[in-house]
N, C-alpha and C positions, 0 to 999 in steps of 0.2 A: 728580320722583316719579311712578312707575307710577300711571296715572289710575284703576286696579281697589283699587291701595293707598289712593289718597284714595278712592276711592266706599268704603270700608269703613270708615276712618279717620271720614269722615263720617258715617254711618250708627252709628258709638260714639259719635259725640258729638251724634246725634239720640235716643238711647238716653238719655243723660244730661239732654239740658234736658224730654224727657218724662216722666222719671222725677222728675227736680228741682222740675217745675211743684208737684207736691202737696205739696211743701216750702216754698212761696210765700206758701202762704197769701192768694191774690186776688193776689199782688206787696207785700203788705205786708210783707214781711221780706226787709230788704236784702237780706242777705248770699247765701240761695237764688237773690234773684231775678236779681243777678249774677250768679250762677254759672249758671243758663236767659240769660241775657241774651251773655253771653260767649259759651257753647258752642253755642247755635243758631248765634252770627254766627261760628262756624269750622264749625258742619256746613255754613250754607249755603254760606261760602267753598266751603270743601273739596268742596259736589259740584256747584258752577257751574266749577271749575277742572276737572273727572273730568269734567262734561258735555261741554268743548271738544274733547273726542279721542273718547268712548263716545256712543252716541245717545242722547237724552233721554229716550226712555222705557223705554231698558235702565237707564241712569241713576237715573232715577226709581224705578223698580217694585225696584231692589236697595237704593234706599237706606231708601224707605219698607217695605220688607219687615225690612231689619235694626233699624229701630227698631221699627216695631211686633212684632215677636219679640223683643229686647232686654227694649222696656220691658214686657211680658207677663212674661217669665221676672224680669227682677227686680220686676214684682207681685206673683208670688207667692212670692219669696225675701224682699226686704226686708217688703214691704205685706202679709202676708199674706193673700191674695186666692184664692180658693177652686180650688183642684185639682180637674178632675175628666178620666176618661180622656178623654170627649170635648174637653174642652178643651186636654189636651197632643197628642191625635189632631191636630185641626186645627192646634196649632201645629207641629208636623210637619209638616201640609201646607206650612203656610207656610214653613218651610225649604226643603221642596222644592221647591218654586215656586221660591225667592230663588235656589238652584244653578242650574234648569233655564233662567229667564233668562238668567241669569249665560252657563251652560255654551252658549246658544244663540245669544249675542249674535256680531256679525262681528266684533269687535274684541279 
């Protein structure tokens, strides 16, 4: 598998155990805390395997920018978490950032 398709593939499924933890309850309820306990251990797989071919800190910075953007956007879809323009401003930025990495890296 194309190693940009796992840094992305990872980066969903950093999205999901971020978003999952507040379903957890501290880890008291199983069945969440599975479902965070599963899905971290395929983001980390999935972006220590995208690490071996892409540099680590392109690596890094696309995979922690798609979740921290992921689990924002679904904060304020699922969680409803407070909208404001400056705050989809900045998440904005932060997409552009995660391309501009992306789009810069040598690989």
């Amino acid at each position: 598998m194309n190693a940009w398709v796992q840094l992305l593939l990872a980066g969903l499924l950093e999205v999901c155990w971020a978003v999952g933890l507040k379903y957890t309850d501290g880890f008291r309820k199983p069945l969440p805390s599975l479902f965070v306990l599963v899905t971290l251990a395929g983001s980390m797989f999935l972006l220590a395997s995208a690490a071996r071919t892409l540099p680590i800190g392109t690596a890094y910075a696309v995979w922690v920018g798609i979740g921290a953007l992921g689990a924002a956007i679904l904060g304020i879809v699922l969680l409803r978490e407070p909208v404001t323009a400056a705050r989809l401003g900045f998440l904005a930025l932060l997409l552009i950032a995660i391309i501009g990495v992306k789009m810069t890296s040598p690989e």
